[in-house]
C-alpha positions as CSV (number, residue, x, y, z in Angstrom):
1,X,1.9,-76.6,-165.7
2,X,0.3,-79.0,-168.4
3,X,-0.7,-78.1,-172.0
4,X,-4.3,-77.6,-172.2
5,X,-4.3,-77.2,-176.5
6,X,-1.6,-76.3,-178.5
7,X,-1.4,-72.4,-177.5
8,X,-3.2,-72.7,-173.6
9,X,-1.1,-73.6,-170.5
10,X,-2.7,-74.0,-167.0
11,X,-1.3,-74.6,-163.9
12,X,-2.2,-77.7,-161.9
13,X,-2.9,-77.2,-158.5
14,X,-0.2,-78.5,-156.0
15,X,-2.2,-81.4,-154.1
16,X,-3.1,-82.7,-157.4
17,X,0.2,-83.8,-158.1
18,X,2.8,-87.2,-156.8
19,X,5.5,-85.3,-154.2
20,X,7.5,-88.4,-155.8
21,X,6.4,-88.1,-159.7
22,X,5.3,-84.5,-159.9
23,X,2.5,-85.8,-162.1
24,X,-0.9,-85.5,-161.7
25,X,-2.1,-88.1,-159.1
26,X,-4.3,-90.8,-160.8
27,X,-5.3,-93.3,-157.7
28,X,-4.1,-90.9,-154.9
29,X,-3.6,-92.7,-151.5
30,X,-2.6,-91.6,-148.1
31,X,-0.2,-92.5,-145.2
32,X,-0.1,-92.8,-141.9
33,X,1.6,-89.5,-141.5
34,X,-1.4,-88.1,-143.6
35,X,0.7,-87.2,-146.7
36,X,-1.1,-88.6,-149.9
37,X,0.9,-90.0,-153.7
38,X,0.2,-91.7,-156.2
39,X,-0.8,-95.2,-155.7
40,X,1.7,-96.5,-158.3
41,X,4.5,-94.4,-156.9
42,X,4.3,-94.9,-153.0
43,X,4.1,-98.3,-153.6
44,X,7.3,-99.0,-155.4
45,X,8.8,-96.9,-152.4
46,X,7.2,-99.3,-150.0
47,X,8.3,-102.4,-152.4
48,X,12.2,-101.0,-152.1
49,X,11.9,-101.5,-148.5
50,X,12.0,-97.7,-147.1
51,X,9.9,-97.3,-144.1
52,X,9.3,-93.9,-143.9
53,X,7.5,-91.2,-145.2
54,X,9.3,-89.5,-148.6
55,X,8.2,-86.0,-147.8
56,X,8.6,-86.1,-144.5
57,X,11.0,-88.7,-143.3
58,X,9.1,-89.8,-140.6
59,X,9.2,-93.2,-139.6
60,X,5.9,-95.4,-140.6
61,X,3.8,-96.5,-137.7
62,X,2.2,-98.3,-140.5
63,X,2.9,-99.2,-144.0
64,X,-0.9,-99.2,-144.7
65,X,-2.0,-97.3,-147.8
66,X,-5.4,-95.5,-147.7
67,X,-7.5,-94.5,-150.9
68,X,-8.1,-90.9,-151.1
69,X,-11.2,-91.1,-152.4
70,X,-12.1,-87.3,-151.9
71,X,-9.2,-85.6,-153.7
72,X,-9.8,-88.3,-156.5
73,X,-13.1,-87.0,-157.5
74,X,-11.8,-83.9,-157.3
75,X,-8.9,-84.5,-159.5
76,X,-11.5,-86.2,-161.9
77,X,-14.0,-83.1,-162.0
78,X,-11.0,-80.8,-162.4
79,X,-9.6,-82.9,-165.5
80,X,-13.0,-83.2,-167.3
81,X,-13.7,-79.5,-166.7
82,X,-10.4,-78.5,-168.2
83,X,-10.2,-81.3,-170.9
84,X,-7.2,-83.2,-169.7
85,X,-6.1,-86.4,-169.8
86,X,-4.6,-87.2,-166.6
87,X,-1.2,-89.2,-166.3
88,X,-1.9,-92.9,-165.8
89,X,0.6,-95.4,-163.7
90,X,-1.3,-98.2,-165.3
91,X,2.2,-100.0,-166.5
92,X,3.5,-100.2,-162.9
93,X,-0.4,-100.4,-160.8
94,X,-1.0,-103.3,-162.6
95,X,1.3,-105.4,-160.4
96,X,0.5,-103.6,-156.9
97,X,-2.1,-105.5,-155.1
98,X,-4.9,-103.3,-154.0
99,X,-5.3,-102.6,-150.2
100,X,-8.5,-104.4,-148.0
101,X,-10.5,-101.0,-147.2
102,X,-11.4,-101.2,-143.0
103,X,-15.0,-100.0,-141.8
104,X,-14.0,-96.3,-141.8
105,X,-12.5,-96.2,-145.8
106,X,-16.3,-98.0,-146.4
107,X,-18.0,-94.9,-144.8
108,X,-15.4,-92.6,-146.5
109,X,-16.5,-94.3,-149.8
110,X,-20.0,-94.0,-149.3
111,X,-20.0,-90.5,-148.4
112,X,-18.2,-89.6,-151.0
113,X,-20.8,-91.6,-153.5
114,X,-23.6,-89.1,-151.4
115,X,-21.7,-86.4,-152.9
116,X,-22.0,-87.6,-156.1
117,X,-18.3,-89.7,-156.7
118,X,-19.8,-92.9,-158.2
119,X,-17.2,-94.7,-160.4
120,X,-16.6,-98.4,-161.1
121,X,-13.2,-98.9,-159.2
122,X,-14.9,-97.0,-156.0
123,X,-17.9,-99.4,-156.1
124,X,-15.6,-102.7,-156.9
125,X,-13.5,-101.5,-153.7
126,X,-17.2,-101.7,-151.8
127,X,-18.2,-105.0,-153.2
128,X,-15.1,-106.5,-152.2
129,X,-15.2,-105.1,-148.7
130,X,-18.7,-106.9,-148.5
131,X,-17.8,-109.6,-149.4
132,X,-14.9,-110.4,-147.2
133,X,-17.3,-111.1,-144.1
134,X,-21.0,-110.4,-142.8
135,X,-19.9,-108.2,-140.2
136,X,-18.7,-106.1,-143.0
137,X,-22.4,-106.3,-144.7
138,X,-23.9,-105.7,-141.3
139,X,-21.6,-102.6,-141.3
140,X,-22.4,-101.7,-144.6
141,X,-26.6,-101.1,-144.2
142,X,-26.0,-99.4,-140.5
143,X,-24.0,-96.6,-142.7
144,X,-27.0,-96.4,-145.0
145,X,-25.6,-98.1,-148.4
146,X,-29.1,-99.5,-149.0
147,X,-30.3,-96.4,-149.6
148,X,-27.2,-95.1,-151.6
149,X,-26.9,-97.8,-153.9
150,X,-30.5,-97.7,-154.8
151,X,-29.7,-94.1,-155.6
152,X,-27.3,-95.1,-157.8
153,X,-29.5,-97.8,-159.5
154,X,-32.2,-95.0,-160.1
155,X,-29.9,-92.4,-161.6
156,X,-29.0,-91.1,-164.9
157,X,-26.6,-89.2,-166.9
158,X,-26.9,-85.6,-167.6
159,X,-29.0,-86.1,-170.9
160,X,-31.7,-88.8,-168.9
161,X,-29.6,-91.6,-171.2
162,X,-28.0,-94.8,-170.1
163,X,-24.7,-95.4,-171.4
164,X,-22.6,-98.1,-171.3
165,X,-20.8,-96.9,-168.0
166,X,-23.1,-96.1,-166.2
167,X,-24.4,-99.2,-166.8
168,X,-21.7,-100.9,-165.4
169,X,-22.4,-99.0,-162.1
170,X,-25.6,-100.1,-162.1
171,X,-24.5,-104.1,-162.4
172,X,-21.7,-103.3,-159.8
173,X,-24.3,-102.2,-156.8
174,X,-27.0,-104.9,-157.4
175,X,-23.9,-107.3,-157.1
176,X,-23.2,-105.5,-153.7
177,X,-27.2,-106.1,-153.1
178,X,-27.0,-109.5,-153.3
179,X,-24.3,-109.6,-151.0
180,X,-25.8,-107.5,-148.1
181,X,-29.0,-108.6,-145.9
182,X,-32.6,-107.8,-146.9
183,X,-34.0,-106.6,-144.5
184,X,-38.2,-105.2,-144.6
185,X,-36.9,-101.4,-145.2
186,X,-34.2,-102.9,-148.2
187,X,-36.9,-104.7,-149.7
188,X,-39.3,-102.2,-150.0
189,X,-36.4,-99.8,-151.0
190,X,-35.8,-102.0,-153.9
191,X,-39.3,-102.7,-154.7
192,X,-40.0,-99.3,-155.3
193,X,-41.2,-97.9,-159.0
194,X,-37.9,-96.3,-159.4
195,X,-35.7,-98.6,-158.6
196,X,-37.5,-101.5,-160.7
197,X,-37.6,-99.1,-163.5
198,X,-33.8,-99.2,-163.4
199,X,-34.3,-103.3,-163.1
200,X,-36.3,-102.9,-166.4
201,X,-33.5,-100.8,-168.3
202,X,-30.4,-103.6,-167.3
203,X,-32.8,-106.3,-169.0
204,X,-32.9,-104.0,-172.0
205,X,-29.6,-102.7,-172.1
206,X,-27.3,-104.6,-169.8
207,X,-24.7,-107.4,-170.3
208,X,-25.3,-110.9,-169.7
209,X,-23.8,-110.9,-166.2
210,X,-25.6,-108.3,-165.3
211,X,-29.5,-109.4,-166.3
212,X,-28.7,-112.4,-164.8
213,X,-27.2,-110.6,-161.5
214,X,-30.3,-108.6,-161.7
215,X,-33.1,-111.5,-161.8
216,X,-31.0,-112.9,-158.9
217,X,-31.8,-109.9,-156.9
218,X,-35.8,-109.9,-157.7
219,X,-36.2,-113.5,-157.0
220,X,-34.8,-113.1,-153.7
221,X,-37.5,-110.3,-153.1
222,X,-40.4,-112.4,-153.8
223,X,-40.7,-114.0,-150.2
224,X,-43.7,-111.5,-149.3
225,X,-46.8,-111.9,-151.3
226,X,-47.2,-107.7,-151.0
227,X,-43.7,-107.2,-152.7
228,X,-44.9,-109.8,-155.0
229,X,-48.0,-107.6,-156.3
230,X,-45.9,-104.9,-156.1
231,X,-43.5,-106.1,-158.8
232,X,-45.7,-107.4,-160.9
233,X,-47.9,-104.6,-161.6
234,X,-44.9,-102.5,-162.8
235,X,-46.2,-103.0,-166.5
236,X,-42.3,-101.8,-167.2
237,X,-40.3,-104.0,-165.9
238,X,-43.1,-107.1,-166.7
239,X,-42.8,-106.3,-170.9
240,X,-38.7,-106.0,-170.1
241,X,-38.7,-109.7,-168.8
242,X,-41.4,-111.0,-171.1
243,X,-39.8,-109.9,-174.2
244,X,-36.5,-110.5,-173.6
245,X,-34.5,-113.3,-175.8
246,X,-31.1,-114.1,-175.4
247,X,-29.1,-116.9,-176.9
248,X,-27.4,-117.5,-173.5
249,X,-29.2,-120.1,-171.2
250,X,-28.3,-119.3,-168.3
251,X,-29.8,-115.8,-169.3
252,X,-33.1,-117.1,-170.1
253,X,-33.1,-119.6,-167.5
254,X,-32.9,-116.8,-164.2
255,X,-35.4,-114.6,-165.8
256,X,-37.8,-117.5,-166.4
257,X,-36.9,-118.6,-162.7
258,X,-37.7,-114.9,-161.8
259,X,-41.4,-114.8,-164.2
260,X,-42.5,-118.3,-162.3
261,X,-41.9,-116.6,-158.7
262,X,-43.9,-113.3,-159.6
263,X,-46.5,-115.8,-161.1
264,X,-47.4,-117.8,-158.3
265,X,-50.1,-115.5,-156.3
266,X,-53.6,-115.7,-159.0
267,X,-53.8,-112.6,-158.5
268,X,-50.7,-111.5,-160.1
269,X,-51.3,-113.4,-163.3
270,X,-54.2,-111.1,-164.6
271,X,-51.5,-108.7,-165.5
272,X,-49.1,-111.1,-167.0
273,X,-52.3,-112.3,-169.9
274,X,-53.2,-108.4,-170.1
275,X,-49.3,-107.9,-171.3
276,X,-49.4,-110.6,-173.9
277,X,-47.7,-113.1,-171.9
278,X,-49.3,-116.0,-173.9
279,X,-48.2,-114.8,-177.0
280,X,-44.6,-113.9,-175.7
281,X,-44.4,-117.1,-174.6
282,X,-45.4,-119.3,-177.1
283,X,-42.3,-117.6,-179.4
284,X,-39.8,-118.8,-176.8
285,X,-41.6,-122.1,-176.3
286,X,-40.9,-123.0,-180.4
287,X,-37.3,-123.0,-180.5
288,X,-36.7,-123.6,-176.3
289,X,-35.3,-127.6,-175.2
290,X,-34.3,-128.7,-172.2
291,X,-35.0,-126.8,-169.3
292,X,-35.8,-123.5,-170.6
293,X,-38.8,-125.1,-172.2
294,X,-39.9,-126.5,-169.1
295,X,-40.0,-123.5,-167.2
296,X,-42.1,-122.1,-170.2
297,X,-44.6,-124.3,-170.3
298,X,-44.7,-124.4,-166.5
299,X,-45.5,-120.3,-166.7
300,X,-48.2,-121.3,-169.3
301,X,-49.7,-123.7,-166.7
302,X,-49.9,-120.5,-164.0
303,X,-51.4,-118.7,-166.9
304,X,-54.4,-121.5,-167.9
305,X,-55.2,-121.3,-164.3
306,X,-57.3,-118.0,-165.0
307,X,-60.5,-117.8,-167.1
308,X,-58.4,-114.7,-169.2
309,X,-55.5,-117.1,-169.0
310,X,-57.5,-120.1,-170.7
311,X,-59.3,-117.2,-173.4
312,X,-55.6,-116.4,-174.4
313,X,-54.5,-119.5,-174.6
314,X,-57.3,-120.3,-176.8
315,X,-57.0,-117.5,-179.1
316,X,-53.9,-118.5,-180.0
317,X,-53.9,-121.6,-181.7
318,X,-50.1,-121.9,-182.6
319,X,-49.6,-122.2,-178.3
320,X,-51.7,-125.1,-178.2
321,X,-50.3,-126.6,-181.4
322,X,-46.5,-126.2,-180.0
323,X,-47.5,-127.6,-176.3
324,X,-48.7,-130.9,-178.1
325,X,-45.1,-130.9,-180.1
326,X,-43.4,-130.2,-176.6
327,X,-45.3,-133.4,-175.0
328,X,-43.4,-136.6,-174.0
329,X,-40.4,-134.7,-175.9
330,X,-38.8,-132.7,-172.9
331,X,-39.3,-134.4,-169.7
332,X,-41.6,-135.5,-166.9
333,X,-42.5,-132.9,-165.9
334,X,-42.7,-130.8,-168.9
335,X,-45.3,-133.3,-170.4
336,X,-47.1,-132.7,-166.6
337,X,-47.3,-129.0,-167.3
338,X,-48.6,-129.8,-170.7
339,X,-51.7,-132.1,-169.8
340,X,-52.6,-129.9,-167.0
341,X,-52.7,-127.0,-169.6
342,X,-54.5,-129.2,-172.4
343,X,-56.7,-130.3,-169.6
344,X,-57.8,-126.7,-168.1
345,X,-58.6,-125.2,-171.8
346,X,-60.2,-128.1,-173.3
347,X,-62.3,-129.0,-170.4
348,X,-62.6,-126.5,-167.9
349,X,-63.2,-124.1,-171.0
350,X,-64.7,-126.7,-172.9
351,X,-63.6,-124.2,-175.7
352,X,-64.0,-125.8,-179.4
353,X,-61.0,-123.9,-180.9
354,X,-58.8,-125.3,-178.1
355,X,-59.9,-128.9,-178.9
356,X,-60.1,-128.7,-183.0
357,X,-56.3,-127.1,-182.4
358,X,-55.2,-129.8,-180.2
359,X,-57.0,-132.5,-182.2
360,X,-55.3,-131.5,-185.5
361,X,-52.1,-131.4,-184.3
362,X,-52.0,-135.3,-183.0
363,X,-53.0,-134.6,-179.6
364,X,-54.9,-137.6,-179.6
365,X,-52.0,-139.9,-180.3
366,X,-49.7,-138.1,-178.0
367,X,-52.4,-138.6,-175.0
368,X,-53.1,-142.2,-176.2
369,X,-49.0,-142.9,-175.6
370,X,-48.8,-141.0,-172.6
371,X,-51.4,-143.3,-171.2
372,X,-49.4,-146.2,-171.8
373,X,-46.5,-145.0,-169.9
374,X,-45.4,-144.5,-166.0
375,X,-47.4,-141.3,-165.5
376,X,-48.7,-139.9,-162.4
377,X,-52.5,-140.8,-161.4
378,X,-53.5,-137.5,-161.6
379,X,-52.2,-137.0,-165.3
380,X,-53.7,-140.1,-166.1
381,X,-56.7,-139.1,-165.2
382,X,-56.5,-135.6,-167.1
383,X,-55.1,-137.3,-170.1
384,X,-58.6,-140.3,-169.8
385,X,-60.7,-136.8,-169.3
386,X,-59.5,-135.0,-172.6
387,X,-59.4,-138.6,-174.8
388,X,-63.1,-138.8,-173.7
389,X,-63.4,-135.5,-175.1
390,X,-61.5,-136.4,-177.8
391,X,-63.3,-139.4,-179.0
392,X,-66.5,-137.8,-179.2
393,X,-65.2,-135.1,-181.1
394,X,-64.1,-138.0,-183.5
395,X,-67.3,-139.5,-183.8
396,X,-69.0,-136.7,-184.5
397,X,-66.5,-135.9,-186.8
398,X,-67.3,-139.1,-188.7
399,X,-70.9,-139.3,-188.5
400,X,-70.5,-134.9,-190.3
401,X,-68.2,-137.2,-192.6
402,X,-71.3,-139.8,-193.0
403,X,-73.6,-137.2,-193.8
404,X,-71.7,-135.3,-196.0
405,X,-71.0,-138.2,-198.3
406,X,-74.6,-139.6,-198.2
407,X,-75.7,-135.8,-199.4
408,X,-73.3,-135.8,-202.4
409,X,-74.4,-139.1,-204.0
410,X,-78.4,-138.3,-203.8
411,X,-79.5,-137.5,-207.0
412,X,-81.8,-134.1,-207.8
413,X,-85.3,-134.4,-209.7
């Protein structure tokens, strides 16, 4: 019996408990001989060198231990539901080395996942089983763990909420996604509105490791220009990765890597300007160096592609203003993506707000250096287009100045 509260004693029921410890089983395992103990406890049995069975006395065929996933759920659903705290063996576990599941413990564990026992250590026993060889992935789709781990990637708690463990389940099977092959039936599993609404929440909610886990598993699902679409009209999941802004590069850097993918087909860049992405953009371009700012401005070259694309751009002096800062400053081909973008507003647009921006913040100069150095022909001829453009606007900018004075020093009858 345990003590429930101070006046209430229940009784535990027999298979819950160690037949070595008498407590209440925390990581219950099994034997060869089918008896089952605590992991903790069988294990320093084994470690003493006895080679049988301590309830039965039976000699070991094998000294393999096997998770009893099953009656550990159970023993889980019967502590919540009576509000105890079960014993842990944590002191002594930490120094046993946990088993290599076989095929048949993988199907055990995703069974018992179908019936609704998810938990971290259950899923980190599947990753490492996947990981160990590709037979083992191969193994792992043919018993249908596409299909339960996107399950577990769509689901909530009881109150619809997302807390921080369940969270962790979610980073823990797109880790085992990664790991497994993609077939056409996993990638439409994964592309699915539920399953990238889940995508959205881990780039809201989730750690580091897992956004960045997470972007690693939607990049490698834009190889089909129909998944592609797909993704990028979940409006969702688009404002999750446009708006995020993390201090950790690599962060920023595999969800940038992931924007530029979903970016490529025109198509799919319609939605990104109706979403703001100009704007969104142009906040992480300011303070971004380095790489990261070359990836920006390389999304806001896909985005002046577009006729919308350029009318954003436009209407947004500050973007134009911070691309002329960025040029020459980053890299080759940073100052590439720059000219192209200067080049398609201001003369594919031929947009005066985009040319008085660029003009007054020393675009001219900038283009004027850039010819003098080791550029590419076709950026030197963008950057002779827009200092034609340029010039003119200067002279007509002088001659308004020549007028301007002449008409203040005429004097009235």
């Amino acid at each position: 019996m345990v003590k429930q509260r101070q006046d209430l004693y229940i009784t535990v029921p027999s298979f819950f408990k160690c037949p070595i410890s008498l407590d209440i089983m925390k990581s219950p395992v099994s034997l060869s001989t089918g008896v089952t103990y605590d992991r903790c406890s069988i294990q320093k049995w084994l470690d003493e060198g006895h080679n049988t069975c301590p309830a039965t006395m039976q000699v070991l065929e094998s000294k393999e231990i096997i998770p009893n996933y099953t009656l550990r759920r159970l023993i889980q659903v019967w502590s919540v539901s009576n509000q105890i705290s079960v014993n842990s063996c944590a002191a002594v576990s930490k120094n046993v080395s946990e088993p290599q599941i076989g095929p048949r413990q993988a199907k055990d564990i995703l069974q018992d996942i179908r019936n609704g026992a998810v938990d971290c250590e259950i899923l980190n026993d599947l990753l490492k089983y996947a990981a160990e060889s590709d037979k083992n992935r191969e193994r792992l789709v043919k018993a249908g763990a596409v299909s339960i781990l996107a399950q577990i990637l769509s689901s909530r708690g009881k109150s619809g909420e997302i807390c921080a463990k369940m969270m962790e389940i979610r980073s823990l099977a797109v880790k085992i996604f990664l790991l497994i092959p993609h077939n056409e039936r996993t990638v439409r599993i994964l592309a699915s509105p539920e399953t990238l609404s889940a995508f959205a929440e881990i780039f809201v909610e989730g750690t580091s490791e897992a956004k960045i886990e997470a972007a690693k598993l939607l990049e490698s699902l834009l190889t089909d220009g129909d998944v592609k679409g797909q993704i990028a009209s979940h409006d969702g999941l688009l404002m999750s990765l446009l708006r995020i802004s993390e201090a950790d590069a690599k962060v920023m850097e595999a969800v940038l890597r992931c924007l530029h993918g979903l970016c490529t087909p025109k198509r799919n860049r319609l939605n990104f300007v109706r979403l703001g992405a100009v704007g969104h953009m142009t906040k992480l371009l300011r303070g971004a160096d380095g790489k990261i700012a070359e990836q920006i401005l390389g999304l806001l070259e896909f985005m002046s592609g577009s006729a919308e694309g350029r009318t954003s751009i436009c209407d947004q002096p500050l973007c134009l203003q911070t691309i002329v800062q960025k040029m020459l400053k980053i890299s080759v081909a940073a100052t590439e993506h720059c000219v192209i973008t200067l080049w398609s507003v201001c003369c594919l647009s031929a947009d005066r707000r985009a040319r008085n921006a660029v003009m007054q913040s020393g675009g001219l100069t900038k283009l004027l250096l850039l010819m003098q150095s080791d550029c590419s022909p076709a950026v030197r001829q963008m950057a002779g287009d827009l200092l034609k453009i340029f010039r003119e606007k200067s002279k007509e900018v002088c001659r308004n100045y020549s007028y301007d004075s002449k008409m203040t020093h005429i004097t009235p009858f």
